[in-house]
C-alpha positions in Angstrom: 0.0 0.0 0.0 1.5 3.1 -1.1 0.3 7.0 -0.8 -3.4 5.9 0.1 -6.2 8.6 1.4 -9.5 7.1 2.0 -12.5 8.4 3.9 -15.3 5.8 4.9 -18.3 7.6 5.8 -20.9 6.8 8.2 -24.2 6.0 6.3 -22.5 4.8 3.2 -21.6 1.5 2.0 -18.1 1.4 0.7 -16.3 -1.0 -1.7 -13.0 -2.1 -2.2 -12.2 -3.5 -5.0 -9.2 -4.1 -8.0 -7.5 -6.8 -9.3 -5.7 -10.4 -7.7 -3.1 -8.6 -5.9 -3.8 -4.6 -5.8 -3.9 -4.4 -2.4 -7.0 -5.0 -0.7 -6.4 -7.8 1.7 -3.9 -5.9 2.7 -5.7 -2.7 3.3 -8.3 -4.8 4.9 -5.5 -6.6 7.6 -4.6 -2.6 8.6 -8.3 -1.4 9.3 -8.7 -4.0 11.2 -5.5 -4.3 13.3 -4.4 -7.6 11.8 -1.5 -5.6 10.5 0.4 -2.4 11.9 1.6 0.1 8.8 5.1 1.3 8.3 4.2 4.5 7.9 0.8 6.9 8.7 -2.0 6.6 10.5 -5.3 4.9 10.5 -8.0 6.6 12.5 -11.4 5.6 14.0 -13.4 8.6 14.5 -10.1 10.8 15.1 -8.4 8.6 17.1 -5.4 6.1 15.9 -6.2 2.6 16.2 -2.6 1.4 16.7 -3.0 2.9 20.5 -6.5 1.3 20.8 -7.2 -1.8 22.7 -8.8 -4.4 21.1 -11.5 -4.4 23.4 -12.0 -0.9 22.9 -11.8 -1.6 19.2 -13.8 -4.3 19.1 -16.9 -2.3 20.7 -16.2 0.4 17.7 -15.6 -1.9 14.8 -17.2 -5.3 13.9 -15.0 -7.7 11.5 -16.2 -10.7 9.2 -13.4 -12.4 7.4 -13.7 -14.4 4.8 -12.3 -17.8 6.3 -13.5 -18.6 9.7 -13.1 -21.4 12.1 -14.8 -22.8 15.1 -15.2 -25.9 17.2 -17.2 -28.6 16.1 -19.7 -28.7 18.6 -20.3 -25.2 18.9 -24.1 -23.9 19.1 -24.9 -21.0 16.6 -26.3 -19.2 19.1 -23.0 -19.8 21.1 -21.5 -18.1 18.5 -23.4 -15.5 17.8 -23.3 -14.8 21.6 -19.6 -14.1 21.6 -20.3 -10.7 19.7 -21.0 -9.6 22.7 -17.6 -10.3 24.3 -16.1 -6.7 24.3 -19.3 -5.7 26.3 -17.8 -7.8 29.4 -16.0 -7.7 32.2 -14.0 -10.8 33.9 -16.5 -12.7 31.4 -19.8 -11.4 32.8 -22.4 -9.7 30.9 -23.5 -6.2 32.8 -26.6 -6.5 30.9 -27.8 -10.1 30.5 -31.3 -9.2 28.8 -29.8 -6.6 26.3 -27.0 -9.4 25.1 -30.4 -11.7 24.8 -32.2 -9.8 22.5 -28.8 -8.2 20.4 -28.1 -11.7 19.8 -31.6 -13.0 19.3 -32.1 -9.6 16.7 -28.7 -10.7 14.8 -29.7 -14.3 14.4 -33.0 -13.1 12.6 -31.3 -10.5 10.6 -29.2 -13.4 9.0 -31.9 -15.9 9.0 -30.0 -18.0 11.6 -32.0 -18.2 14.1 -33.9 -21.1 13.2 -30.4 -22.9 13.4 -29.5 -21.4 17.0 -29.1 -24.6 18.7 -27.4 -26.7 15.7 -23.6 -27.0 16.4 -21.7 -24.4 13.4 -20.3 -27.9 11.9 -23.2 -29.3 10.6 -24.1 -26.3 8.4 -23.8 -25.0 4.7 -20.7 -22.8 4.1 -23.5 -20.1 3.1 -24.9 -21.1 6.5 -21.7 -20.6 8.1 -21.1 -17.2 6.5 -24.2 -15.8 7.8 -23.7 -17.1 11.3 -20.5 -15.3 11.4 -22.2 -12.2 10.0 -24.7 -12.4 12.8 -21.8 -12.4 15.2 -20.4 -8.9 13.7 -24.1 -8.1 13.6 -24.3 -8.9 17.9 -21.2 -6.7 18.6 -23.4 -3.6 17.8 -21.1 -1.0 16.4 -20.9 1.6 14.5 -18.8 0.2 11.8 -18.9 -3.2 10.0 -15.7 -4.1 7.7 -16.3 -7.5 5.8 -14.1 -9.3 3.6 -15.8 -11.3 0.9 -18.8 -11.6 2.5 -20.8 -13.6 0.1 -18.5 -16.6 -0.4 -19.6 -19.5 -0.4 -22.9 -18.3 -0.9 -25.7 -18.7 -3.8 -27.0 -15.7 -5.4 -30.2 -15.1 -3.2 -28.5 -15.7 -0.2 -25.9 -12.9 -1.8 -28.1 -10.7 -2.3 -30.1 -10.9 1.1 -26.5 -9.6 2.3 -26.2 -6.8 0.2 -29.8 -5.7 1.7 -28.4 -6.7 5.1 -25.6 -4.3 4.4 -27.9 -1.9 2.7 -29.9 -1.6 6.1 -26.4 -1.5 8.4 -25.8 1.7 6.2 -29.1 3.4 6.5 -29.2 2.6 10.4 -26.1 5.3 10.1 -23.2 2.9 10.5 -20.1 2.9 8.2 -20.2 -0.4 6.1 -16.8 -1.7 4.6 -17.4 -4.5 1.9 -14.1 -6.1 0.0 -15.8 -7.8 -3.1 -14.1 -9.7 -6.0 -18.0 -9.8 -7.5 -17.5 -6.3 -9.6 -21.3 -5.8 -10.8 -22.5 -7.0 -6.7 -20.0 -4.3 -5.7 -20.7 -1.6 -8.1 -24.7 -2.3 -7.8 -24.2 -2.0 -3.7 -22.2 0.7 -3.1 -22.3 4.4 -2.3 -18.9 4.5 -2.9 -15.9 2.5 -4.8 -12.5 2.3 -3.6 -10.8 0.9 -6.5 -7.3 -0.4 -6.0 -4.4 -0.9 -8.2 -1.0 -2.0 -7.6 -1.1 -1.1 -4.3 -2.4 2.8 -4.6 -5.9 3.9 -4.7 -6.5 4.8 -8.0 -9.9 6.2 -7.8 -12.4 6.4 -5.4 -16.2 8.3 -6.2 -19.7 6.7 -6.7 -20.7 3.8 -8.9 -21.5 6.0 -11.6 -18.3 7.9 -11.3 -16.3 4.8 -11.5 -18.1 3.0 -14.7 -17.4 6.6 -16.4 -13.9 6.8 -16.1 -12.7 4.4 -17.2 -10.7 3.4 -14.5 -12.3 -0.4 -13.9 -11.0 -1.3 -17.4 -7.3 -0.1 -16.5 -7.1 -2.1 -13.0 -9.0 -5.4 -14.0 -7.5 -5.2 -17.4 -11.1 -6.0 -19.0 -13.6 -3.1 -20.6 -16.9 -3.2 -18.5 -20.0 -2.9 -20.2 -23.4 -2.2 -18.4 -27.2 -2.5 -19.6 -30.1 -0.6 -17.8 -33.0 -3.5 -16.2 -35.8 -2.9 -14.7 -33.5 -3.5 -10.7 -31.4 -1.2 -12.1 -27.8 -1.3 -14.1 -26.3 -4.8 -14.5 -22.2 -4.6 -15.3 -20.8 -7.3 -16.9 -17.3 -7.9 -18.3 -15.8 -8.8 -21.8 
């Protein structure tokens, strides 16, 4: 990552995206404190998050990745419950009944609560996906950063997410998607952060992205789009 100066707003759903390599896992790994930069700062609402605790992160920033692991005989709900981890104190709750119904509230968000008492294991991967969603979902903050969030999934289940996300944004959070899916991204997003080579080469709305030209130069591809009746549809050739 080199010479990068990106905004997320609050209220906006954001996307990162660019070519195998440009940067964006990497971008990803320093929002959310997997990796420390060399150089500069990355703040959460004015404050730098290499001095923050991550505890005190964790009750401002809520991460799904897109590989996750967890014990075999681990209940969703279980799961899901751990969201609310940052909120305690020698691992007790201060507010038993509000973790109850943050948790209950994520699972039906993500249409896991029907599944609350299975063990993670004997899911779908899509199933999975959403259970760690739901977890991000119980942690309750103001900003939601998630790394390929649709993988694994089919393309209703995809697009329940991008609602999901569409909701997160107009409930005033700031919403972080990295998506290798370039029409799901540009048909999602408020704004594009589009990545190449490891600087940001362009960052505006959807609109202002297609016009520039600047998906053909980072994916290497020209992007086409055709107006339907849910709106433009971008395809590649």
């Amino acid at each position: 990552i080199r010479s990068l100066d990106l905004t997320l707003r609050e209220g906006k759903i954001t996307t990162l995206i660019g070519a195998n390599g440009c940067g964006k896992s990497t971008l990803f790994s320093l929002m959310t404190k997997n990796l420390r930069p060399d150089g500069g700062r990355i703040l959460l609402r004015g404050q730098d998050i290499a001095g923050m605790k991550l505890r005190e992160f964790a009750r401002q920033a809520a991460i799904v990745h897109q590989y996750n692991t967890a014990p075999v005989d681990l209940s969703v709900e279980k799961l899901v419950g751990y969201g609310r981890t940052p909120y305690h104190t020698m691992g007790l709750s201060p507010d038993p009944k509000e973790d109850e119904e943050k948790i209950r509230r994520a699972m039906e968000i993500t249409h896991t609560y029907k599944h609350r008492d299975k063990p993670v294991s004997e899911l779908s991967g899509g199933q999975k996906q959403r259970v760690w969603i739901a977890m991000a979902l119980a942690q309750d903050t103001d900003t939601v950063l998630m790394d390929e969030p649709t993988t694994y999934m089919d393309v209703r289940h995809q697009l329940e997410v991008m609602a999901m996300a569409r909701k997160l944004a107009g409930q005033g959070r700031a919403v972080v998607l990295v998506l290798h899916d370039l029409s799901l991204a540009l048909r999602t997003a408020d704004e594009v952060a589009v990545l190449d080579r490891g600087r940001l080469q362009m960052v505006g709305t959807p609109e202002e992205v297609f016009t520039s030209g600047a998906l053909n130069s980072a994916f290497g591809v020209t992007v086409k789009r055709v107006q339907s009746e849910d709106g433009w549809q971008y395809y590649c050739r």
